[in-house]
One Martini backbone bead per residue (centre of mass of N, CA, C, O) as a GRO file, in nm:
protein
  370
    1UNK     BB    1 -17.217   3.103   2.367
    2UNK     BB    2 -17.052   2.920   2.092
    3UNK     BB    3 -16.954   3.068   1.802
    4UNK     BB    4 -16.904   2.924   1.539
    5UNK     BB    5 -16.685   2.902   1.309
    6UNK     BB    6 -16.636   3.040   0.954
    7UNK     BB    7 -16.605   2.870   0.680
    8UNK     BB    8 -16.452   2.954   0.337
    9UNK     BB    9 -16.472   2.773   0.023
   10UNK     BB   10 -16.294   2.805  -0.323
   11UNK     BB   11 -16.396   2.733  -0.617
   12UNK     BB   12 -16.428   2.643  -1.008
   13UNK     BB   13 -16.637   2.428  -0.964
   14UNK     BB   14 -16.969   2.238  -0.930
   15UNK     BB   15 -16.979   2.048  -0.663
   16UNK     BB   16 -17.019   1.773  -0.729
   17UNK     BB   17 -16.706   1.601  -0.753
   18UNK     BB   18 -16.556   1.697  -0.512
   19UNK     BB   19 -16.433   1.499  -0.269
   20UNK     BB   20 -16.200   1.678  -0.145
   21UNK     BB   21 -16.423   1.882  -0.004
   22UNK     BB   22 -16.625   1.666   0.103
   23UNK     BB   23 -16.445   1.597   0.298
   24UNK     BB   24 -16.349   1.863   0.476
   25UNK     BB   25 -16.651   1.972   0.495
   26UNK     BB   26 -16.727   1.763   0.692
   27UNK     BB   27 -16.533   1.761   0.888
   28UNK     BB   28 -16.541   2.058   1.001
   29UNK     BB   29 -16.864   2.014   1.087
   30UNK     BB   30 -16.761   1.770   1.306
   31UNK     BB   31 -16.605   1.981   1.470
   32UNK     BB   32 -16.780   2.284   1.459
   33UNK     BB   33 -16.789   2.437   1.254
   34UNK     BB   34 -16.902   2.694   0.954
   35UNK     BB   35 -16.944   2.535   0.621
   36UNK     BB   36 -16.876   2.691   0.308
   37UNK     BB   37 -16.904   2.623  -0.024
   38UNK     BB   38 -16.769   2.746  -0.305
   39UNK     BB   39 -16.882   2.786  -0.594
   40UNK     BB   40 -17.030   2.676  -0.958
   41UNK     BB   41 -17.269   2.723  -1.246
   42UNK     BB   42 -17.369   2.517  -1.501
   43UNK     BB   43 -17.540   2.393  -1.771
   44UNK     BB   44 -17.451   2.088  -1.648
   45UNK     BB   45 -17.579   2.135  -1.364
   46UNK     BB   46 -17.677   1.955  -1.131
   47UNK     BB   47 -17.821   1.900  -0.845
   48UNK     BB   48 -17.750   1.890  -0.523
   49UNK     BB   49 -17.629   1.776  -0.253
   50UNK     BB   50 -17.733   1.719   0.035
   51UNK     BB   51 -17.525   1.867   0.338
   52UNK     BB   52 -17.346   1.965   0.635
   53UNK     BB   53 -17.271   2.191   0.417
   54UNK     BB   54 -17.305   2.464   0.268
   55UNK     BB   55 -17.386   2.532  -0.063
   56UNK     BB   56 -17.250   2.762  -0.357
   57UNK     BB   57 -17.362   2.884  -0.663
   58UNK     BB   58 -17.213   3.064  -0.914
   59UNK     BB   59 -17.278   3.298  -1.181
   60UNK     BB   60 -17.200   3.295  -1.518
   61UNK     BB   61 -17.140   3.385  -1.839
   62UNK     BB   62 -16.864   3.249  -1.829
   63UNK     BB   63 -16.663   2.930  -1.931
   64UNK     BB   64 -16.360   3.041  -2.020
   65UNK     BB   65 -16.092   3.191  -1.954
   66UNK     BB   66 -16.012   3.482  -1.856
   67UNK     BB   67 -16.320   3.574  -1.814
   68UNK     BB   68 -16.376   3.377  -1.616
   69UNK     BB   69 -16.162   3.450  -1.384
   70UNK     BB   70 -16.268   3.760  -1.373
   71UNK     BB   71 -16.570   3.694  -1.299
   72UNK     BB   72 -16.560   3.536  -1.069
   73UNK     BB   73 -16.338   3.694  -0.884
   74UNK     BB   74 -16.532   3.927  -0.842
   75UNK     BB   75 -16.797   3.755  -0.735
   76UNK     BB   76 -16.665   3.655  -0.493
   77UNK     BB   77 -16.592   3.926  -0.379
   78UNK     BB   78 -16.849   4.025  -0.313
   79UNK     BB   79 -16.980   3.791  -0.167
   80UNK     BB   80 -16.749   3.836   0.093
   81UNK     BB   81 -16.824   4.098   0.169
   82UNK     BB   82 -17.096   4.065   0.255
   83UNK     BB   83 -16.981   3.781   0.423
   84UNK     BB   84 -16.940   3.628   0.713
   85UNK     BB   85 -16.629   3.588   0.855
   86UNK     BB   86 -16.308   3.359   1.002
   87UNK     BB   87 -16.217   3.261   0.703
   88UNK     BB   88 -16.020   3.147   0.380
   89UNK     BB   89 -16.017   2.912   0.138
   90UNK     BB   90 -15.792   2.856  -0.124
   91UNK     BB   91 -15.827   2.665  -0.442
   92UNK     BB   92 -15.601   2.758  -0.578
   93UNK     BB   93 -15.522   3.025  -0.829
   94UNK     BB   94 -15.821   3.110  -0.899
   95UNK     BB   95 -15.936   3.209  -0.580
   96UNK     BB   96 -15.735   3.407  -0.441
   97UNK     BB   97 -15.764   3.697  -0.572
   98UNK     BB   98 -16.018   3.718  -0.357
   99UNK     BB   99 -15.950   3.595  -0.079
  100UNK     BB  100 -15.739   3.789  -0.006
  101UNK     BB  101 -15.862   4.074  -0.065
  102UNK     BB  102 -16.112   4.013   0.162
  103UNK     BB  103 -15.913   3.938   0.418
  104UNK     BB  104 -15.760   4.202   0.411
  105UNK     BB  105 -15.981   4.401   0.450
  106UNK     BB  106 -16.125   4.200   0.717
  107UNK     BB  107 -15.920   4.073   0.891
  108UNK     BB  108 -15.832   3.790   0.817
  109UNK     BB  109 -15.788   3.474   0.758
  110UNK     BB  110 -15.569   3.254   0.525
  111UNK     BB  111 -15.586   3.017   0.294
  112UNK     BB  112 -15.384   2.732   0.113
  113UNK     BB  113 -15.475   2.528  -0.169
  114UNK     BB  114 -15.334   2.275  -0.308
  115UNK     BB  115 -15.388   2.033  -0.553
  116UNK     BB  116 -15.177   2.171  -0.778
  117UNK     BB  117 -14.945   2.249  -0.985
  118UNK     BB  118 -15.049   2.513  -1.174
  119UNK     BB  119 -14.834   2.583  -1.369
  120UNK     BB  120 -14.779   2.257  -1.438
  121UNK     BB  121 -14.973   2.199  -1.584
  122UNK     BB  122 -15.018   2.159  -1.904
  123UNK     BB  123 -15.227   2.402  -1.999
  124UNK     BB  124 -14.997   2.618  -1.902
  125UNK     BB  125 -14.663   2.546  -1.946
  126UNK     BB  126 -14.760   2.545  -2.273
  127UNK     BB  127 -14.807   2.861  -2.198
  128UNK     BB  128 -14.658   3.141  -2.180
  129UNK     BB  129 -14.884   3.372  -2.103
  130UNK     BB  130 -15.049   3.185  -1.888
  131UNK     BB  131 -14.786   3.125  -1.695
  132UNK     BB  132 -14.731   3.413  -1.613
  133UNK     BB  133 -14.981   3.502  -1.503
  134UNK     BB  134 -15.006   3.308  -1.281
  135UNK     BB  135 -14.746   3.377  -1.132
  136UNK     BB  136 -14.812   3.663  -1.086
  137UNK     BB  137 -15.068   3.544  -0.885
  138UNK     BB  138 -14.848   3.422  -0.697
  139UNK     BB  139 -14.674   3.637  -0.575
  140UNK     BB  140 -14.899   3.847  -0.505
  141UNK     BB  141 -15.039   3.677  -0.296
  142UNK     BB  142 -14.896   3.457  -0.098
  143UNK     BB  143 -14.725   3.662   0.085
  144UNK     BB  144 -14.996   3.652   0.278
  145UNK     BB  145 -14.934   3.367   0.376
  146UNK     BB  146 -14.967   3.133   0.694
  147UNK     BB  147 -15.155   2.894   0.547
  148UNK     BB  148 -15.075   2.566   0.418
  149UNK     BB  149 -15.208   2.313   0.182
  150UNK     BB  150 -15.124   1.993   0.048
  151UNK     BB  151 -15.130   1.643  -0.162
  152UNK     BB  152 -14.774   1.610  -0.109
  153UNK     BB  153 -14.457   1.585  -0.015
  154UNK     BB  154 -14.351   1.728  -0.257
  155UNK     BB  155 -14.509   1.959  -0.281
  156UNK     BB  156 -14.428   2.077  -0.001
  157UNK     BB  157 -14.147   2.123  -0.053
  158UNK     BB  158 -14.146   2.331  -0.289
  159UNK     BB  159 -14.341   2.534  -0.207
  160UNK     BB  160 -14.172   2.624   0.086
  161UNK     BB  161 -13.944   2.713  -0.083
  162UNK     BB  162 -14.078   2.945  -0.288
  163UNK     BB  163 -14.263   3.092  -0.031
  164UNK     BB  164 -14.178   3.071   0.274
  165UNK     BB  165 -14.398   2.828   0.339
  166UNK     BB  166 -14.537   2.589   0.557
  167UNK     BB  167 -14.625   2.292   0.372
  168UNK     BB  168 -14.926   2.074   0.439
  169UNK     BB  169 -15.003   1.760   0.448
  170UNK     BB  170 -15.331   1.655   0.248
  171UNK     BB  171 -15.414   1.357   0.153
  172UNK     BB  172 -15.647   1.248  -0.094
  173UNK     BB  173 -15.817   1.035   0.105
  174UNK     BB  174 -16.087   0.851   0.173
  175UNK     BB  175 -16.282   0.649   0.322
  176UNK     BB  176 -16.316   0.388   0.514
  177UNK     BB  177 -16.345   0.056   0.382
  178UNK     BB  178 -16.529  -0.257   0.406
  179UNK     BB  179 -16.317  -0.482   0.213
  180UNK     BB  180 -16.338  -0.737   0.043
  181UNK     BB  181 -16.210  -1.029  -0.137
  182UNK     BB  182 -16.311  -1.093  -0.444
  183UNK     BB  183 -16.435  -1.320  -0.599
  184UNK     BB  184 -16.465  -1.455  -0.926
  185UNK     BB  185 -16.778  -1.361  -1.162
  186UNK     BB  186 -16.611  -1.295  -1.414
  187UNK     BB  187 -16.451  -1.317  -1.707
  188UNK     BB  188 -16.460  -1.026  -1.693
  189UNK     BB  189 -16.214  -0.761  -1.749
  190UNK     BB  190 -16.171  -0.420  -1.573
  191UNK     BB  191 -16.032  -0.153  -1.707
  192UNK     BB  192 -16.002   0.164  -1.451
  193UNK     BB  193 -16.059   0.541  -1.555
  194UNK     BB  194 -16.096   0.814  -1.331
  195UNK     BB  195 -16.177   1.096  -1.476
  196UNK     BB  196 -16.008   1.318  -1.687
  197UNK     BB  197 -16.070   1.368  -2.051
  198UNK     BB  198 -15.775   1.486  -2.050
  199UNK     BB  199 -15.432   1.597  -2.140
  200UNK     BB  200 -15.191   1.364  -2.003
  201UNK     BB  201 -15.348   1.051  -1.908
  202UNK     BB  202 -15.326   0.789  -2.161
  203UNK     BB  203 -15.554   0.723  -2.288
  204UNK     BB  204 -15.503   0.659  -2.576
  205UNK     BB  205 -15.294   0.426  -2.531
  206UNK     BB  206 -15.539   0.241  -2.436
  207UNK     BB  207 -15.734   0.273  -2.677
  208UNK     BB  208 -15.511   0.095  -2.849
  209UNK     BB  209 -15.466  -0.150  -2.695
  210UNK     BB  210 -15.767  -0.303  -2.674
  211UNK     BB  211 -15.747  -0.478  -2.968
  212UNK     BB  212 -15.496  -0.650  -2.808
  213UNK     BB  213 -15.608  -0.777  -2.617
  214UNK     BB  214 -15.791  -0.974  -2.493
  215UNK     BB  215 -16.122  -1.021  -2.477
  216UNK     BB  216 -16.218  -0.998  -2.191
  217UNK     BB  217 -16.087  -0.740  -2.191
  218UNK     BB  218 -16.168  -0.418  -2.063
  219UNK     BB  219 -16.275  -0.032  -2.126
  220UNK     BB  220 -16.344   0.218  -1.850
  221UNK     BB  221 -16.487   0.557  -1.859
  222UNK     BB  222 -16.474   0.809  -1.626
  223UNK     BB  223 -16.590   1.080  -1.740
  224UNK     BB  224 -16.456   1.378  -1.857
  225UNK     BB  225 -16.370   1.655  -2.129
  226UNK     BB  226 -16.196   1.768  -2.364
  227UNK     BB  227 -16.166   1.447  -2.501
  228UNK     BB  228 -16.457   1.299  -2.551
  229UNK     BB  229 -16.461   1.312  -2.886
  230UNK     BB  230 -16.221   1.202  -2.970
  231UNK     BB  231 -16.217   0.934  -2.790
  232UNK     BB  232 -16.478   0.856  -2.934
  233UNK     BB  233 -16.347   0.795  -3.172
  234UNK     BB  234 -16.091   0.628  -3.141
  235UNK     BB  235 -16.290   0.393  -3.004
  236UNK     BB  236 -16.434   0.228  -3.244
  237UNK     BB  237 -16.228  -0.020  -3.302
  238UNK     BB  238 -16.330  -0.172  -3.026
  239UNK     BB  239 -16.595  -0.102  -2.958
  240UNK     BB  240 -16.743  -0.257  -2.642
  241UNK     BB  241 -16.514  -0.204  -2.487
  242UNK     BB  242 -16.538   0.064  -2.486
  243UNK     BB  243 -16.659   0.268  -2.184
  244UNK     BB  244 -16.837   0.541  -2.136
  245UNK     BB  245 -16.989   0.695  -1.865
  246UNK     BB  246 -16.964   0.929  -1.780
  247UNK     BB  247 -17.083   1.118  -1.529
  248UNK     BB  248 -17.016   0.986  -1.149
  249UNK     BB  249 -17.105   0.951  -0.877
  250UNK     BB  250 -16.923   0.916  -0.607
  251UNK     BB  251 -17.155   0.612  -0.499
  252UNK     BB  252 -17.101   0.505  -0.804
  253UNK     BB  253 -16.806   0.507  -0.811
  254UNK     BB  254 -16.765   0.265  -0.575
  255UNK     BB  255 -16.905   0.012  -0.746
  256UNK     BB  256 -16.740   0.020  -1.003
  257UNK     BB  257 -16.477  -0.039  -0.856
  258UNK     BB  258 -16.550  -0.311  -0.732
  259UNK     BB  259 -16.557  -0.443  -1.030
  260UNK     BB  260 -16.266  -0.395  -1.088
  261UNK     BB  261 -15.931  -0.521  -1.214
  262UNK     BB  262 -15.789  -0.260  -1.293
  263UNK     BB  263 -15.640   0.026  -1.210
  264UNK     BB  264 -15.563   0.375  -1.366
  265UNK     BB  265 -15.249   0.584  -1.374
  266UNK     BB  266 -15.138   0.756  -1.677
  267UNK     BB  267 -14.941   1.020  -1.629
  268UNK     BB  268 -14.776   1.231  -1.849
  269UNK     BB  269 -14.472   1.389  -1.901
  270UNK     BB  270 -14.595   1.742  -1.900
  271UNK     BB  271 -14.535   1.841  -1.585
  272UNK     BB  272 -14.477   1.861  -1.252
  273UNK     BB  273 -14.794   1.810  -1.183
  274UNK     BB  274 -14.779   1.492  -1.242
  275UNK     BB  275 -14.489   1.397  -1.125
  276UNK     BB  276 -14.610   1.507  -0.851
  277UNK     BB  277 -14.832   1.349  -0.769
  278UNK     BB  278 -15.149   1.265  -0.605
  279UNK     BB  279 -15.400   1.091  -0.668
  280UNK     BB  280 -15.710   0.966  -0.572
  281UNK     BB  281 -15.734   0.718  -0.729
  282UNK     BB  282 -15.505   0.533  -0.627
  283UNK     BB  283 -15.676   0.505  -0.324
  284UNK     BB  284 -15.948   0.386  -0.433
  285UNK     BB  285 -15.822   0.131  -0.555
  286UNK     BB  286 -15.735   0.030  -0.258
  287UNK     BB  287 -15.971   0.027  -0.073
  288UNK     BB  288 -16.114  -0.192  -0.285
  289UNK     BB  289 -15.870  -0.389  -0.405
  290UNK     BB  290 -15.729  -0.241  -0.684
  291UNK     BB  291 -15.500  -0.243  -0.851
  292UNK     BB  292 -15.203  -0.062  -1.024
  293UNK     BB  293 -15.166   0.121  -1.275
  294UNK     BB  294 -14.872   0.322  -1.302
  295UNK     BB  295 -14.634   0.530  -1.281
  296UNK     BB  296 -14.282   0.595  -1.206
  297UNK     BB  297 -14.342   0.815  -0.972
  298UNK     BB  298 -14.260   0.931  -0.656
  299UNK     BB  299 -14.519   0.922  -0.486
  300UNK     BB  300 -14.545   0.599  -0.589
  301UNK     BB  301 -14.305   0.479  -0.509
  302UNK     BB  302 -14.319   0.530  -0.199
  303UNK     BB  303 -14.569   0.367  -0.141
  304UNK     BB  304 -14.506   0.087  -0.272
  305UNK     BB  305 -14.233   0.051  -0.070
  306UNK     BB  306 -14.475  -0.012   0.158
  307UNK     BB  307 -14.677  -0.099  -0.055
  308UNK     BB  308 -14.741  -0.334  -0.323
  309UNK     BB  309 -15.021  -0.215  -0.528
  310UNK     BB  310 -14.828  -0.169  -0.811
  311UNK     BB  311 -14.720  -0.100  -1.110
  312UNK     BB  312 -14.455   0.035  -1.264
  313UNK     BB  313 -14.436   0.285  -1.551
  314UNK     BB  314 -14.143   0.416  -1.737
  315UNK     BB  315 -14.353   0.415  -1.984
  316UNK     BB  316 -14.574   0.507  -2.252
  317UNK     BB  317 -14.690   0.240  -2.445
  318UNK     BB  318 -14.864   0.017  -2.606
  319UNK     BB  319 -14.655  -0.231  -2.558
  320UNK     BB  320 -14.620  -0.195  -2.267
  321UNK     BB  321 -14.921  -0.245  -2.163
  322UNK     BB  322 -14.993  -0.483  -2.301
  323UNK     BB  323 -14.787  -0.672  -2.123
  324UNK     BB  324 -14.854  -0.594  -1.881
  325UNK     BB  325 -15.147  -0.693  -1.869
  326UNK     BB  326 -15.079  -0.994  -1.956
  327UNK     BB  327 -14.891  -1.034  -1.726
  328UNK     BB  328 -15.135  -1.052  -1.496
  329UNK     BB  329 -15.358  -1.222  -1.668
  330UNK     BB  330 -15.116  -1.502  -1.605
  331UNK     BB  331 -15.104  -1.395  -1.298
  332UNK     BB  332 -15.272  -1.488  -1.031
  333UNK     BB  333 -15.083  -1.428  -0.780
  334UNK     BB  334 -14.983  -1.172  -0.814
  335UNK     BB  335 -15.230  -1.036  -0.809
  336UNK     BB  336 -15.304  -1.109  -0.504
  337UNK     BB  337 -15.085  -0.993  -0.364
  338UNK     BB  338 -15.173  -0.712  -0.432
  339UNK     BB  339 -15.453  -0.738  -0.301
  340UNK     BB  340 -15.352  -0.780  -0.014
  341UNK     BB  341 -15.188  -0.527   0.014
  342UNK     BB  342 -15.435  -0.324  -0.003
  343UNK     BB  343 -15.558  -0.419   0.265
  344UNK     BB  344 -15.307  -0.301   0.403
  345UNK     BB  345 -15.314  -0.023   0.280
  346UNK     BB  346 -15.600   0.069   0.404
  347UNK     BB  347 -15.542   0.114   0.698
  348UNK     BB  348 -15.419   0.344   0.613
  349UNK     BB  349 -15.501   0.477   0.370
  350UNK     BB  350 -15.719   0.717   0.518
  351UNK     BB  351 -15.876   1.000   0.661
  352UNK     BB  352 -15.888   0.936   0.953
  353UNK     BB  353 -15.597   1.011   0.972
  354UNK     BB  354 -15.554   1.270   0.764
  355UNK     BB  355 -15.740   1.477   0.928
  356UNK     BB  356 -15.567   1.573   1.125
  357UNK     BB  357 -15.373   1.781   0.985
  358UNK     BB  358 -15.634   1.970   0.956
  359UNK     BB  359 -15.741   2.016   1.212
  360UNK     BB  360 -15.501   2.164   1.292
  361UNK     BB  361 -15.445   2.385   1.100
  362UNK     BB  362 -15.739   2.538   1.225
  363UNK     BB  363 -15.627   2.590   1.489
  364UNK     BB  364 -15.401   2.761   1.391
  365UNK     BB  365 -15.628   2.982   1.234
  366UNK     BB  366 -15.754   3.082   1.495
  367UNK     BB  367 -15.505   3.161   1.668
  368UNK     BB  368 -15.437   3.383   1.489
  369UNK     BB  369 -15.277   3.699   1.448
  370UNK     BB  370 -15.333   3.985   1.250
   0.00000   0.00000   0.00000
């Protein structure tokens, strides 16, 4: 009898919000394979949901900065070396070396997921021995991988040529919904900005242009961040126009887009990993049929010239943003438009196709010869 292949996946997040986690650990559950994901648990971690692969969560005493990350990877490499496995995968470099270090001493073959340019997050770029330490856990640890893949072409090309690794796209695409376009039963309009209320996601902008919009358009926000009192007093002026939603699980977050009259995605150009991203809430937007506002950087323009599902913004500032919105709610063809494209492209971008590429993958590192 064949005994599965055993994959540890390594966050430092508290698993219970990463989609595209819970999306890759269960595609190779249902491929056969034996899929474990570590991250950690915090001090406001809800209790997990039961999934096909199990999930491990460590404890740390810190919970930020240096200390934190240097307890973390003590604490899971002791974990790896304990528990037997026949891959481990690192996502980004915050658990790099923990993983490359286990699979080294252990034999075994090791991936590297990058999920973003991470030496250029805001946090880090602008940061300069924050930004060398990070570098030097690229350069110290990566020489050591054969088989890496991240979330779109601009960041495979750049990663590939830095490291002389071939890095494979697995771009962060939801699981395909079947959305009709729905009719409108309500005349407030609700645009939706989903992720993290961190730093250089334009966020800011957002909530000062709301008390000049029309009064029907309403501004929600899911998600937490390090920003989320600061900007939970700048939204004063709005009243109840702006609505914080806090943490919202990943199956009640698809009911909320399904709601919204048109999604944001408005990162400042505060670092490459910004410039080349390609976020998930981008595609869950299209999946629902929901149109997008967002920059007009590499990534959302390439995807835009196949189907034009978003509107493009070359600058972010509050002027720019009331005229965008006011003349998309004047102009319900244009609307329209966009929403049938959503349609059209939810056929394509969506991860029954993209997973293929992730099996490809695995099959590459099972065959691999250490």
């Amino acid at each position: 009898m064949n005994v599965p292949k055993r994959l540890f996946f390594t966050v430092t997040n508290d698993l219970s919000y990463d989609q595209r986690m819970h999306r890759i650990c269960t595609t190779l559950c249902e491929a056969g394979y034996d899929v474990t994901l570590i991250g950690r648990v915090l001090p406001t971690s809800l209790p997990g949901k039961e999934r096909n692969f199990r999930q491990i969560r460590l404890r740390c005493w810190w919970h930020k900065g240096f200390a934190f990350y240097a307890e973390f990877n003590v604490r899971l490499l002791f974990f790896l070396w304990k528990n037997n496995f026949d891959a481990v995968c690192s996502i980004d470099l915050d658990t790099l070396p923990a993983g490359c270090i286990a699979t080294l001493t252990k034999g075994k073959p090791r991936v590297f997921d990058a999920h973003e340019y991470f030496t250029e997050v805001p946090e880090v770029t602008h940061r300069p021995l924050v930004k060398l330490f990070w570098g030097g856990v690229e350069r110290l640890f990566l020489p050591f991988y054969r088989h890496a893949y991240t979330v779109g072409p601009a960041l495979a090309q750049i990663f590939s040529q830095q490291h002389g690794i071939a890095f494979q796209v697995v771009r962060n695409v939801p699981f395909p919904q079947a959305t009709a376009i729905a009719a409108t039963t309500s005349e407030k309009k609700i645009l939706l900005y989903q992720g993290a209320l961190n730093e250089g996601r334009g966020i800011e902008a957002l909530i000062d242009a709301v008390p000049l919009l029309p009064p029907h358009i309403e501004l929600w926000l899911a998600g937490e961040g390090d920003l989320s009192q600061t900007l939970r007093k700048r939204a004063q002026n709005a009243g109840e126009r702006v609505r914080f939603l806090g943490f919202v699980d990943p199956d009640t977050l698809k009911e909320i887009t399904r709601k919204a009259w048109v999604g944001l995605n408005l990162l400042e150009n505060k670092g490459l990993s910004y410039y080349y991203s390609l976020a998930n809430k981008f595609f869950d937007y299209v999946q629902t049929n929901v149109p997008t506002i967002t920059m007009n950087f590499p990534e959302y323009a390439a995807l835009n010239q196949q189907y034009e599902v978003a509107i493009l913004l070359d600058n972010l500032d509050v002027a720019t943003l009331i005229k965008t919105i006011v003349d998309l709610d004047n102009n319900p063809d244009k609307y329209l438009f966009l929403q049938k494209n959503c349609q059209k492209a939810a056929l394509e971008w969506h991860w029954e196709k993209e997973k293929q590429t992730l099996l490809e993958v695995y099959k590459q590192v099972m065959r691999y010869k250490i």
